[in-house]
Chimera marker file (.cmm) of the C-alpha trace (Angstrom):
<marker_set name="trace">
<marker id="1" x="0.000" y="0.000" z="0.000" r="1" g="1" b="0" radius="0.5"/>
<marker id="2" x="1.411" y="3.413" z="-0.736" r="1" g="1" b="0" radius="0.5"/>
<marker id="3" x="0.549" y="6.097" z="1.534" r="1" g="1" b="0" radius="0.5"/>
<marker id="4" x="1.677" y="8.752" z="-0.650" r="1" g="1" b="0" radius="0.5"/>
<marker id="5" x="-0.800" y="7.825" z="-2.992" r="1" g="1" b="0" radius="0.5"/>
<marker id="6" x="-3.603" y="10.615" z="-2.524" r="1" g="1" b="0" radius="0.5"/>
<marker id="7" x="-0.832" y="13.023" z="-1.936" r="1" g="1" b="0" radius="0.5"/>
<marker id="8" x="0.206" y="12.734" z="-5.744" r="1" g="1" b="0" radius="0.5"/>
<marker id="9" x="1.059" y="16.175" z="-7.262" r="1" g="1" b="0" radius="0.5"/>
<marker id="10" x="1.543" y="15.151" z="-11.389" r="1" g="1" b="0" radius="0.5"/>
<marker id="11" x="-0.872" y="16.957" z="-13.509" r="1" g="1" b="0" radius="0.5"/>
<marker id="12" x="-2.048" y="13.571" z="-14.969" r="1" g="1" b="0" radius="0.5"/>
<marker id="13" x="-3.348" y="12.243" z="-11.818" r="1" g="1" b="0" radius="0.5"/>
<marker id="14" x="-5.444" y="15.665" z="-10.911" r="1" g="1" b="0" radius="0.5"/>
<marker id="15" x="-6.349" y="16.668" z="-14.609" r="1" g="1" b="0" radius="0.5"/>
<marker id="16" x="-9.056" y="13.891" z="-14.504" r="1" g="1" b="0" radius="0.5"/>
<marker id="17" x="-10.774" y="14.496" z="-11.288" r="1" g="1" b="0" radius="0.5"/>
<marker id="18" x="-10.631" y="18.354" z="-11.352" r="1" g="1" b="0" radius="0.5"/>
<marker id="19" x="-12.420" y="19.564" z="-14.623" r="1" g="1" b="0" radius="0.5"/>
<marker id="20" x="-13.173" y="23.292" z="-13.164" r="1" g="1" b="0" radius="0.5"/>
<marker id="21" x="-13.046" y="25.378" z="-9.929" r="1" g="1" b="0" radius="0.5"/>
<marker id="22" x="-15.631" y="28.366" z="-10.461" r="1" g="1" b="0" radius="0.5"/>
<marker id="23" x="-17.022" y="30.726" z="-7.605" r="1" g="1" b="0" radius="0.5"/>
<marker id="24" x="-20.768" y="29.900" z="-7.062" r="1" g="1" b="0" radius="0.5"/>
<marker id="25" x="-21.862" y="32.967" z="-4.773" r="1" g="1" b="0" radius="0.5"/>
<marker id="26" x="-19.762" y="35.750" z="-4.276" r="1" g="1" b="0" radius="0.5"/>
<marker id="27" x="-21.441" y="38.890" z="-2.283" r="1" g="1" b="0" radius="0.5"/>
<marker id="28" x="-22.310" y="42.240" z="-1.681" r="1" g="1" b="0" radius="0.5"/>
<marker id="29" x="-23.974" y="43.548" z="0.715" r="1" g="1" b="0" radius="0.5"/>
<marker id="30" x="-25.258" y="47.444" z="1.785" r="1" g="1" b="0" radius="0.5"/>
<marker id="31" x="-27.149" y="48.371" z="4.760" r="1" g="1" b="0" radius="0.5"/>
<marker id="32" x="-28.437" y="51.921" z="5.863" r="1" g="1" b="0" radius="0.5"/>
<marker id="33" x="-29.650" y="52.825" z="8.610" r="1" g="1" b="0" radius="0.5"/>
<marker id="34" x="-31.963" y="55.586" z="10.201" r="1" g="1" b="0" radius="0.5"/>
<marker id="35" x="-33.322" y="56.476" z="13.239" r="1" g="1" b="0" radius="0.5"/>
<marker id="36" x="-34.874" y="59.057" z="15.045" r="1" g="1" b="0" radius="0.5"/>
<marker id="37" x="-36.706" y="59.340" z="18.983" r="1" g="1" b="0" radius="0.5"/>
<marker id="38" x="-38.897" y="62.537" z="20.070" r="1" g="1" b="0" radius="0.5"/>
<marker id="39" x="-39.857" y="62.438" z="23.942" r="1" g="1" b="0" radius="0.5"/>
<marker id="40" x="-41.815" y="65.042" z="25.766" r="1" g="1" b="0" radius="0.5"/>
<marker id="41" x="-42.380" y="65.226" z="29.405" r="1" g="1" b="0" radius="0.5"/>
<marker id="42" x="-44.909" y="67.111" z="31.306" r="1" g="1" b="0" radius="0.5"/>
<marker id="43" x="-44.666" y="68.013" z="35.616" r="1" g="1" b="0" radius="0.5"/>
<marker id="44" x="-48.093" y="69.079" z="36.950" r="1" g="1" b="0" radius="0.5"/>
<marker id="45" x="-48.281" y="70.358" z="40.533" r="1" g="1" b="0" radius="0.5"/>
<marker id="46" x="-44.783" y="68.431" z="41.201" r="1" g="1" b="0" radius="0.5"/>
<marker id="47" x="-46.878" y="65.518" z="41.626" r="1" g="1" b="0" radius="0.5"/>
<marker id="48" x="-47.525" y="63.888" z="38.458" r="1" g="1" b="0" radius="0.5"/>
<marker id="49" x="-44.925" y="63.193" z="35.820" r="1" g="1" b="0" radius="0.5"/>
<marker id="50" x="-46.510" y="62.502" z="31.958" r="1" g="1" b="0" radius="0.5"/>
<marker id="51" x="-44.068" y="61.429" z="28.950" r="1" g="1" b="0" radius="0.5"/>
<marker id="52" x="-44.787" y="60.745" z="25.515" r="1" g="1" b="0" radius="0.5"/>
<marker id="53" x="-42.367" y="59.289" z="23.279" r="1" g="1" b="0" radius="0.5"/>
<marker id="54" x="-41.981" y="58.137" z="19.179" r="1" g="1" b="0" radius="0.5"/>
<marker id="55" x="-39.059" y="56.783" z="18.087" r="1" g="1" b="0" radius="0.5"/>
<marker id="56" x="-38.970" y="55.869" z="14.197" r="1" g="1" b="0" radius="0.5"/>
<marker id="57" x="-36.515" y="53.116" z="12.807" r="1" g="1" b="0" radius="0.5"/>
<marker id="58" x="-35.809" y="52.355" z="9.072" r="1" g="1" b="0" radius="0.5"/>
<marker id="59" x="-32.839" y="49.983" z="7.704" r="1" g="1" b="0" radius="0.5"/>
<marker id="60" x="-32.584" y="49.275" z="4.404" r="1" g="1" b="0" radius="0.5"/>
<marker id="61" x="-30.599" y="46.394" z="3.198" r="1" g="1" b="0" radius="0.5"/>
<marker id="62" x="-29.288" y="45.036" z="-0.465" r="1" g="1" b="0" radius="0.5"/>
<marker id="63" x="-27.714" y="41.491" z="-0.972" r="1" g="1" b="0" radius="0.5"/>
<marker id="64" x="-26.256" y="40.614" z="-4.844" r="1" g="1" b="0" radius="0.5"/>
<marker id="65" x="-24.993" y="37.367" z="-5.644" r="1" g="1" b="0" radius="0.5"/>
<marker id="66" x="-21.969" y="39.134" z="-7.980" r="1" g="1" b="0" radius="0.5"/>
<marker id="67" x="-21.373" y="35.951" z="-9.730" r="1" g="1" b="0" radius="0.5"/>
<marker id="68" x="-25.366" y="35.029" z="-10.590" r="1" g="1" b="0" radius="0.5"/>
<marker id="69" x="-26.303" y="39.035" z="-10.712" r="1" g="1" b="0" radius="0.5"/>
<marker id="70" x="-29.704" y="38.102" z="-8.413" r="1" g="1" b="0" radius="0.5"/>
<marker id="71" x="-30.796" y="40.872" z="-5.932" r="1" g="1" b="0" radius="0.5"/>
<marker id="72" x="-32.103" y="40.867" z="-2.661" r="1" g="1" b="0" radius="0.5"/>
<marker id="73" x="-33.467" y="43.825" z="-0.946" r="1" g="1" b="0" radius="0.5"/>
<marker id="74" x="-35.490" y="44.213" z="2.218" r="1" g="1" b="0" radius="0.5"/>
<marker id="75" x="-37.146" y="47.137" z="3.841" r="1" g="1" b="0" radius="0.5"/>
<marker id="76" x="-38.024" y="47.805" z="7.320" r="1" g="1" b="0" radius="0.5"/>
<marker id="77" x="-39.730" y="50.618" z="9.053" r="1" g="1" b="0" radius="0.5"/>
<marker id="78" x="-40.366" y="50.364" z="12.894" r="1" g="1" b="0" radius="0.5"/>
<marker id="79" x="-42.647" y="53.299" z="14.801" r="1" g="1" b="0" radius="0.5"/>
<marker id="80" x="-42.494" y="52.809" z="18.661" r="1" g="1" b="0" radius="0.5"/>
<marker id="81" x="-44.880" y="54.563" z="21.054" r="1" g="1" b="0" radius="0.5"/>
<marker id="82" x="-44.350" y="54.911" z="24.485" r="1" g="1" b="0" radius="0.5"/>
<marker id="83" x="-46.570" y="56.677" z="27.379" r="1" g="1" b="0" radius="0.5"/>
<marker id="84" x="-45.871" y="56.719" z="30.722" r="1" g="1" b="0" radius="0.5"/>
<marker id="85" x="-47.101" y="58.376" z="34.176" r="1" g="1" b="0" radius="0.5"/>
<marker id="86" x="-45.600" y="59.089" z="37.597" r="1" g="1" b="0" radius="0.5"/>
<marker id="87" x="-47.883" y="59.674" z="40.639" r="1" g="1" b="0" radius="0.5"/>
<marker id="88" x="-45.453" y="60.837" z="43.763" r="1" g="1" b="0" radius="0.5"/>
<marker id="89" x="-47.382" y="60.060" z="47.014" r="1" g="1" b="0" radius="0.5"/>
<marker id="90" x="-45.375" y="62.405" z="48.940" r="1" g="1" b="0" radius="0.5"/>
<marker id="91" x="-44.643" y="66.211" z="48.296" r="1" g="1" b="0" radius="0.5"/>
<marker id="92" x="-40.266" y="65.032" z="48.651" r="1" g="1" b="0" radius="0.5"/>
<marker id="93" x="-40.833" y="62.861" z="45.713" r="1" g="1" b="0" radius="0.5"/>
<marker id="94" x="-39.410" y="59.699" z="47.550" r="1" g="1" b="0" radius="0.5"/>
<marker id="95" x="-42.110" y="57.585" z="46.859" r="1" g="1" b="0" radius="0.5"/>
<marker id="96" x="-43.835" y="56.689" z="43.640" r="1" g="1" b="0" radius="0.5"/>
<marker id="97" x="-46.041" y="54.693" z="41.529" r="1" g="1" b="0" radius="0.5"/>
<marker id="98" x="-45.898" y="54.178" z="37.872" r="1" g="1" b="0" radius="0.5"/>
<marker id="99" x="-47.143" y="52.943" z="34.811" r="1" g="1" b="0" radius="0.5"/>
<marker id="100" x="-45.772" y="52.785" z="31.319" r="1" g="1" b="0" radius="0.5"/>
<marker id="101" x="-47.203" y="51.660" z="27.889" r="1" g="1" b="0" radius="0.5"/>
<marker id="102" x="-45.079" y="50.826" z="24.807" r="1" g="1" b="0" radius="0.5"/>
<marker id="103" x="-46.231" y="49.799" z="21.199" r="1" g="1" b="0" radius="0.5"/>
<marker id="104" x="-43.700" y="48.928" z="18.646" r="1" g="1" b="0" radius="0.5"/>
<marker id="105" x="-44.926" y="48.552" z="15.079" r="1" g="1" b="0" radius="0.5"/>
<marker id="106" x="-43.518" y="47.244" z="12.046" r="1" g="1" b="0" radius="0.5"/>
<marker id="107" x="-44.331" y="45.770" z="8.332" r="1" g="1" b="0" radius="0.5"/>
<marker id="108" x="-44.923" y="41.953" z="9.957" r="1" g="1" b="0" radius="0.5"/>
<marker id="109" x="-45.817" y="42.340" z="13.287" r="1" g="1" b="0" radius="0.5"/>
<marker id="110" x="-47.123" y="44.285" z="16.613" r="1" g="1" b="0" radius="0.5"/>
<marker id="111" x="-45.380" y="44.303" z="20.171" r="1" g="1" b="0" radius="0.5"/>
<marker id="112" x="-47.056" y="45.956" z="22.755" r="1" g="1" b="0" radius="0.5"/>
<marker id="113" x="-46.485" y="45.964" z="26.646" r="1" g="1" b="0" radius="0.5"/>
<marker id="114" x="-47.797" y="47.370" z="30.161" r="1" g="1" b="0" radius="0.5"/>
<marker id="115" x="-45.418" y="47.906" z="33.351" r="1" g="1" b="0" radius="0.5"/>
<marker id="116" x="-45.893" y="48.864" z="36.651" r="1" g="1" b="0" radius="0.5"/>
<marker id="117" x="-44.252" y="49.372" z="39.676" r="1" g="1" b="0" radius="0.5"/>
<marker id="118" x="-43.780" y="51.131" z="42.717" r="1" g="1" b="0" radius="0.5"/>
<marker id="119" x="-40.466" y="53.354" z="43.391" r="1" g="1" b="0" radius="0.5"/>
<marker id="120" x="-38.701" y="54.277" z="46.909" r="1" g="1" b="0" radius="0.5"/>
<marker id="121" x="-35.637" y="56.940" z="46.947" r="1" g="1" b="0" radius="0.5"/>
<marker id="122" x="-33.451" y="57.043" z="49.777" r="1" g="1" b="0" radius="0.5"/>
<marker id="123" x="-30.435" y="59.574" z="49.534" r="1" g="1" b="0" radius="0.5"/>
<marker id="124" x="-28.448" y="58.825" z="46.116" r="1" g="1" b="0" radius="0.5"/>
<marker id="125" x="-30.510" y="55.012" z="46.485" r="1" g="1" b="0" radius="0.5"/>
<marker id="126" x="-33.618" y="53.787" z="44.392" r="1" g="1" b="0" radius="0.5"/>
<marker id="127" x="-35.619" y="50.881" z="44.858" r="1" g="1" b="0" radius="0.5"/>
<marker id="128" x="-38.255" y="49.262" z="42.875" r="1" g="1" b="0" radius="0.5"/>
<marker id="129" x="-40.752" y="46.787" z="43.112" r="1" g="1" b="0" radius="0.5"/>
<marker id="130" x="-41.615" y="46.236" z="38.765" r="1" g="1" b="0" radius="0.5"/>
<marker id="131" x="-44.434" y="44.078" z="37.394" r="1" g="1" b="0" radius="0.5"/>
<marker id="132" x="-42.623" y="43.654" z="33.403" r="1" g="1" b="0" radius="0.5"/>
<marker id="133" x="-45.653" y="43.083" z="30.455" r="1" g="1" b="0" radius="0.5"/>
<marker id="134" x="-48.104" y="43.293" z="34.160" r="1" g="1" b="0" radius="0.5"/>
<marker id="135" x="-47.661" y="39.257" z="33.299" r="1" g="1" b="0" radius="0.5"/>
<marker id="136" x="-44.318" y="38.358" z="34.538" r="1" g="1" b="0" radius="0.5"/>
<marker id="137" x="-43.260" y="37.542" z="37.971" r="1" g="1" b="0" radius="0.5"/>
<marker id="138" x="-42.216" y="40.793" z="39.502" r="1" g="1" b="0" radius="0.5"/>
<marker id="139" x="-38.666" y="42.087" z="39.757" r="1" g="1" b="0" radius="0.5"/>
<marker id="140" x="-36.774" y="43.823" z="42.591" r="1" g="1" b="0" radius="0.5"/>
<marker id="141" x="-34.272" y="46.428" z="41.562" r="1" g="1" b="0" radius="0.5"/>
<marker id="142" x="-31.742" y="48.211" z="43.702" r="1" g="1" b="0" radius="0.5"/>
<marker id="143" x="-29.860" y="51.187" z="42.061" r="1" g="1" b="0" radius="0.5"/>
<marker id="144" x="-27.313" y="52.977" z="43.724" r="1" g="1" b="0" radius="0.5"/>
<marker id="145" x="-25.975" y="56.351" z="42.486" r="1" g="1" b="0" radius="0.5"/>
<marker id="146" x="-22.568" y="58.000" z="41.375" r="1" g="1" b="0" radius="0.5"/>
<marker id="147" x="-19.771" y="57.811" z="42.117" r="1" g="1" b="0" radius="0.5"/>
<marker id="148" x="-20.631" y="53.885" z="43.059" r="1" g="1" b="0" radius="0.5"/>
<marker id="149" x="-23.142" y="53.267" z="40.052" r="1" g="1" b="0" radius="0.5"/>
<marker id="150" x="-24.668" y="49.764" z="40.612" r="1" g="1" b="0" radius="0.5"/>
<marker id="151" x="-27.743" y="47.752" z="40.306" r="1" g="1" b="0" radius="0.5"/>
<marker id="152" x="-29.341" y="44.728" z="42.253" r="1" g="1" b="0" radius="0.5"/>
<marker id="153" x="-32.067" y="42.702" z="40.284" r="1" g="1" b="0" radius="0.5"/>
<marker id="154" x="-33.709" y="40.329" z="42.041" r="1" g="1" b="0" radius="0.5"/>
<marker id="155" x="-37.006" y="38.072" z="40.243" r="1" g="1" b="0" radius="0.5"/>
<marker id="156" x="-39.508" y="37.107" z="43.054" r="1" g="1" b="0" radius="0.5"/>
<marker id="157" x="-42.195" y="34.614" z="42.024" r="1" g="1" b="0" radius="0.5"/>
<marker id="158" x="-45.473" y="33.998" z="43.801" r="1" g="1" b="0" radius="0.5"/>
<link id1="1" id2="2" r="1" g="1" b="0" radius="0.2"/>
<link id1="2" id2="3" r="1" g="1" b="0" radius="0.2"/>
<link id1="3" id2="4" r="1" g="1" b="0" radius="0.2"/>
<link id1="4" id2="5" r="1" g="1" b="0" radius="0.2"/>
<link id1="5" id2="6" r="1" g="1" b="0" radius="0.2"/>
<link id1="6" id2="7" r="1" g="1" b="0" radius="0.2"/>
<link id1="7" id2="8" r="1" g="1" b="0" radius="0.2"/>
<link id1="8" id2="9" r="1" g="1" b="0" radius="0.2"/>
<link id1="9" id2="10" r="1" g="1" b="0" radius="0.2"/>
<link id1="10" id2="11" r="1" g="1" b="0" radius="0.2"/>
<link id1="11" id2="12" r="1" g="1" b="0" radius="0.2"/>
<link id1="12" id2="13" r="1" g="1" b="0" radius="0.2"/>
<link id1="13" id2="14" r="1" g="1" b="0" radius="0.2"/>
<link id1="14" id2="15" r="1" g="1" b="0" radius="0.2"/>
<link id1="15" id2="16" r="1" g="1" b="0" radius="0.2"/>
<link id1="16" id2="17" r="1" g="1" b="0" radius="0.2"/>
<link id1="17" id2="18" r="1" g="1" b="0" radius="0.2"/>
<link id1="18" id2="19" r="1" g="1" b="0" radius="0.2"/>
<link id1="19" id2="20" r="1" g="1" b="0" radius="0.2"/>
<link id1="20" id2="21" r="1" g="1" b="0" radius="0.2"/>
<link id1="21" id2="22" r="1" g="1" b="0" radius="0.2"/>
<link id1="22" id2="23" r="1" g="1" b="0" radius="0.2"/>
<link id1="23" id2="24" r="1" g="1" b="0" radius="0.2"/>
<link id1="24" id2="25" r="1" g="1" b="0" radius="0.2"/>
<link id1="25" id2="26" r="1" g="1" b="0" radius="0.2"/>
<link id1="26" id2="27" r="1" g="1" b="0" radius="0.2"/>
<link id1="27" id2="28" r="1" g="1" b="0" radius="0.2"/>
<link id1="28" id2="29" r="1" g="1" b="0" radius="0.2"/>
<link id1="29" id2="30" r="1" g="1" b="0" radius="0.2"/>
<link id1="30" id2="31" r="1" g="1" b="0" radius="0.2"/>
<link id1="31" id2="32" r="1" g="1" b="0" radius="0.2"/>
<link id1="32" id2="33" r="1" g="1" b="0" radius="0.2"/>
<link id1="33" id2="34" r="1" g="1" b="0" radius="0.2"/>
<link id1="34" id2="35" r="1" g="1" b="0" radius="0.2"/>
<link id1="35" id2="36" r="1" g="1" b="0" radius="0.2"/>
<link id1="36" id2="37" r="1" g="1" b="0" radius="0.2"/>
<link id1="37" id2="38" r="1" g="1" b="0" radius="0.2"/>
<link id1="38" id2="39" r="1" g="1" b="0" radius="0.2"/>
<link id1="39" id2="40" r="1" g="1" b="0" radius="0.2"/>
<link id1="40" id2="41" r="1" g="1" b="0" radius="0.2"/>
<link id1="41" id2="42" r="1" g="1" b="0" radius="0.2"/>
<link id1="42" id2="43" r="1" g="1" b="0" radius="0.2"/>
<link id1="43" id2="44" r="1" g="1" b="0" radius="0.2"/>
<link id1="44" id2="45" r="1" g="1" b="0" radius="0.2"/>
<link id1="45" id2="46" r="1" g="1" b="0" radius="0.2"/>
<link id1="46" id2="47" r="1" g="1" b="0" radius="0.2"/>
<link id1="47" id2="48" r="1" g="1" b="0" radius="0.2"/>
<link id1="48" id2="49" r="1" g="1" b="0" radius="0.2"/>
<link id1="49" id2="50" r="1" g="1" b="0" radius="0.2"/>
<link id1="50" id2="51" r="1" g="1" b="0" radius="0.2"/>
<link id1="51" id2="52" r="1" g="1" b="0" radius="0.2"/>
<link id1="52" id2="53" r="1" g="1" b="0" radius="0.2"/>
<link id1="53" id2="54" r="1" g="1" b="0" radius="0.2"/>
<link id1="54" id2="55" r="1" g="1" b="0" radius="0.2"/>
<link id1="55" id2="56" r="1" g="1" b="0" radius="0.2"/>
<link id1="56" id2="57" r="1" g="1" b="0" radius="0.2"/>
<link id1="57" id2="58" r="1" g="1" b="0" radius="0.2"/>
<link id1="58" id2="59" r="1" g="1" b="0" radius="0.2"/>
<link id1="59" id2="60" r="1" g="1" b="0" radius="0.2"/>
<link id1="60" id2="61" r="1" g="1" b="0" radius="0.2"/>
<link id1="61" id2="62" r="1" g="1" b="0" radius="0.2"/>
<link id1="62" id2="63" r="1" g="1" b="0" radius="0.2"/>
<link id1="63" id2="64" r="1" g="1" b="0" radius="0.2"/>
<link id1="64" id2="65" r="1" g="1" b="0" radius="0.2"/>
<link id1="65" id2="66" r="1" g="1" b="0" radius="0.2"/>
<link id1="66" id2="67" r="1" g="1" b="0" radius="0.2"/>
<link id1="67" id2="68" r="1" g="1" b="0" radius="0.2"/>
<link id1="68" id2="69" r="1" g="1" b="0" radius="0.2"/>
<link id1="69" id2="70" r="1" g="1" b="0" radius="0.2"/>
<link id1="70" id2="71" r="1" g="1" b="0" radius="0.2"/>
<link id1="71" id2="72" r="1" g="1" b="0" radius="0.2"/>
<link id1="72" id2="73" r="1" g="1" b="0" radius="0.2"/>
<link id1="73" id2="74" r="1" g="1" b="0" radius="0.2"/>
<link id1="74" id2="75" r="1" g="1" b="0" radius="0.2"/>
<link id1="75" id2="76" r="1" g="1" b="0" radius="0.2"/>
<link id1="76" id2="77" r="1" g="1" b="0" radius="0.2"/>
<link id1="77" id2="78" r="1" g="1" b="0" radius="0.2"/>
<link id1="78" id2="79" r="1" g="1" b="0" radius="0.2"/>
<link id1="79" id2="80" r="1" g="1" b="0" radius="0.2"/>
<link id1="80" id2="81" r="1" g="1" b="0" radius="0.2"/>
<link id1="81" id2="82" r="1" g="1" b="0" radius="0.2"/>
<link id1="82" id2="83" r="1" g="1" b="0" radius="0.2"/>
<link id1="83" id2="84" r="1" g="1" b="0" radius="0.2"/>
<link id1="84" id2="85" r="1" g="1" b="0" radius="0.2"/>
<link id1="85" id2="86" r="1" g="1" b="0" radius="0.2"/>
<link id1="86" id2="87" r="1" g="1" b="0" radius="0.2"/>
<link id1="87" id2="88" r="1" g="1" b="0" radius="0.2"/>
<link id1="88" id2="89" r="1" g="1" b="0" radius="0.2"/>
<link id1="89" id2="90" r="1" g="1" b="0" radius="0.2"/>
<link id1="90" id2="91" r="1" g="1" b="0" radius="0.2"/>
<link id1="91" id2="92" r="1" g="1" b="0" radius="0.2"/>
<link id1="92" id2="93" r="1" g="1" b="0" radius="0.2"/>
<link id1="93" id2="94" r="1" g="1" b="0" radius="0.2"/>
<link id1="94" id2="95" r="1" g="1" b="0" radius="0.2"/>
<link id1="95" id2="96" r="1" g="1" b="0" radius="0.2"/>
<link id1="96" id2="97" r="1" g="1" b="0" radius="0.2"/>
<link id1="97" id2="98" r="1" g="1" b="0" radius="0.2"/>
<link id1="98" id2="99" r="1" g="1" b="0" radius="0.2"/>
<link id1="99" id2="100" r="1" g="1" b="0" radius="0.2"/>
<link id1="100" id2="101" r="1" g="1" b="0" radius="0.2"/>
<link id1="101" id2="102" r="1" g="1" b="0" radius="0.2"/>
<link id1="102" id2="103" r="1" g="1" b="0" radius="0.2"/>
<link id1="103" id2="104" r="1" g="1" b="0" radius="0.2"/>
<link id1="104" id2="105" r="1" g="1" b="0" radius="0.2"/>
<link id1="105" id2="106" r="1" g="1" b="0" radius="0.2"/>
<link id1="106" id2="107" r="1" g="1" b="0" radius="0.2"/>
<link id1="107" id2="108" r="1" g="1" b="0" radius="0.2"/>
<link id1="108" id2="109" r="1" g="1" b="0" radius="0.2"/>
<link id1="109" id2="110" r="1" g="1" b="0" radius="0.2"/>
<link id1="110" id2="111" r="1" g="1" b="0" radius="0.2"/>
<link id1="111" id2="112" r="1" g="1" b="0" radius="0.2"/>
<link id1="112" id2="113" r="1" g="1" b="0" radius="0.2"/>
<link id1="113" id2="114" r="1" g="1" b="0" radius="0.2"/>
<link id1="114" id2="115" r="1" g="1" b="0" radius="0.2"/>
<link id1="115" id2="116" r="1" g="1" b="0" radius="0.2"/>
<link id1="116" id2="117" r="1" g="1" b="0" radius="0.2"/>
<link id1="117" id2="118" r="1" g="1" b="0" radius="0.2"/>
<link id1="118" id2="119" r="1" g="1" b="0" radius="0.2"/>
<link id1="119" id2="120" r="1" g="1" b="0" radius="0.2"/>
<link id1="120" id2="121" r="1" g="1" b="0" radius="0.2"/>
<link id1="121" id2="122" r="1" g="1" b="0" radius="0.2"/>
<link id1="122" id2="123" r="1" g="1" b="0" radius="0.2"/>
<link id1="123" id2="124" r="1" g="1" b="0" radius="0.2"/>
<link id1="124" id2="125" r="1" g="1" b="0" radius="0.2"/>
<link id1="125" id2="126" r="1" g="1" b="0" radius="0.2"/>
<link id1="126" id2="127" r="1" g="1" b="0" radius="0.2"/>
<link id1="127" id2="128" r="1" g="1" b="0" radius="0.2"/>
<link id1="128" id2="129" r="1" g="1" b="0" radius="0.2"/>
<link id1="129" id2="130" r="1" g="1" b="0" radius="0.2"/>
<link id1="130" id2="131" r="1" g="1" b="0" radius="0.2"/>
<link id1="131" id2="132" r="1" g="1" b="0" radius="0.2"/>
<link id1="132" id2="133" r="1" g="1" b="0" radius="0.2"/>
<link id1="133" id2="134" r="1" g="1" b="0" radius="0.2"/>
<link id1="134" id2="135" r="1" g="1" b="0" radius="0.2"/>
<link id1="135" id2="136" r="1" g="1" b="0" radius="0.2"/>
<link id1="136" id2="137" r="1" g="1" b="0" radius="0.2"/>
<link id1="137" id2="138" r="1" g="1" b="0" radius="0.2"/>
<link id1="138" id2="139" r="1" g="1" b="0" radius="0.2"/>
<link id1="139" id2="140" r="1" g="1" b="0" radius="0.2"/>
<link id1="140" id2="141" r="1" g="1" b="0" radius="0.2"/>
<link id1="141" id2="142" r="1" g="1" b="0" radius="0.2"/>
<link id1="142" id2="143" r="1" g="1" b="0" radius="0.2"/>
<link id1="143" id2="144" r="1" g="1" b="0" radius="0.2"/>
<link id1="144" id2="145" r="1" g="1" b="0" radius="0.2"/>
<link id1="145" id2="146" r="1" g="1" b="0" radius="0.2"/>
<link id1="146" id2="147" r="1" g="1" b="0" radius="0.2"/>
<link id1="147" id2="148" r="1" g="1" b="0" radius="0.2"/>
<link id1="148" id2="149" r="1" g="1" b="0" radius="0.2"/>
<link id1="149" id2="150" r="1" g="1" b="0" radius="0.2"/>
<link id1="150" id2="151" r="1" g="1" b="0" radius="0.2"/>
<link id1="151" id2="152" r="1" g="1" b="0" radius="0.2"/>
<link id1="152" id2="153" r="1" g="1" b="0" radius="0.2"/>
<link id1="153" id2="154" r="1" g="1" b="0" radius="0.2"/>
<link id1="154" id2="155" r="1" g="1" b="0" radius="0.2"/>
<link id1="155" id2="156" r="1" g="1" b="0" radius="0.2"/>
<link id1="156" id2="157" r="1" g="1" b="0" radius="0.2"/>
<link id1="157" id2="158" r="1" g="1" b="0" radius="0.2"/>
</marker_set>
């Protein structure tokens, strides 16, 4: 047996297995991207907080196979829509409750969500008791402020 066999470099061993090497796909591809968010928020009697927000999102996108010539191109256009509202129960703003709802449209589909939750400030300290989609499990969040920025999350279930 002769283990140099499939390592054979003469022409007139390859020429008959090898007829042609040509590329198949070869491409190109472009992508733009745009994006824009307005937000406006609104304090009455320093006890209520309103916001309003749009953001717009459009990406377009071209794929061409430069060795077949075909063309791909996709277009997507996303408006989000986002309201929210801030009671403070107490005149030093420490403690709140809130409510935010988001809508996020595009071409193929809709997304849209409710939260909730209750906020507690303490110093440069927040905490939060947060009801995601008002379907999840709620979530505990601990924030701390500069010049120590962090942030506890923890998921409680019941």
């Amino acid at each position: 047996m002769n283990l140099a066999a499939p390592f054979r470099s003469d022409a007139d061993y390859w020429s008959r297995r090898i007829t042609a090497i040509t590329a198949s796909a070869r491409n190109r591809t472009q992508t733009e991207s745009f994006s824009y968010y307005a937000q406006q928020e609104a304090d009455l009697f320093s006890r209520v907080l309103l916001q309003a927000a749009w953001r717009n999102d459009r990406q377009d996108s071209e794929n061409v196979n430069q060795v077949s010539g075909a063309r791909l191109a996709t277009e997507d256009d996303t408006d989000s829509f986002r309201y929210g509202a801030t009671f403070f129960l107490t005149r030093a703003r420490k403690l709140a409750v809130y409510g935010v709802y988001s809508d996020q449209n595009n071409l193929t589909s809709t997304f849209t969500k409710c939260d909730a939750g209750v906020n507690y400030r303490w110093k440069r300290y927040s905490v939060d008791l947060f009801v995601k989609n008002l379907t999840d499990a709620p979530i505990i969040l601990f924030r701390g402020g500069d010049p120590r920025s962090y942030t506890l999350t923890v998921d409680v279930a019941w």
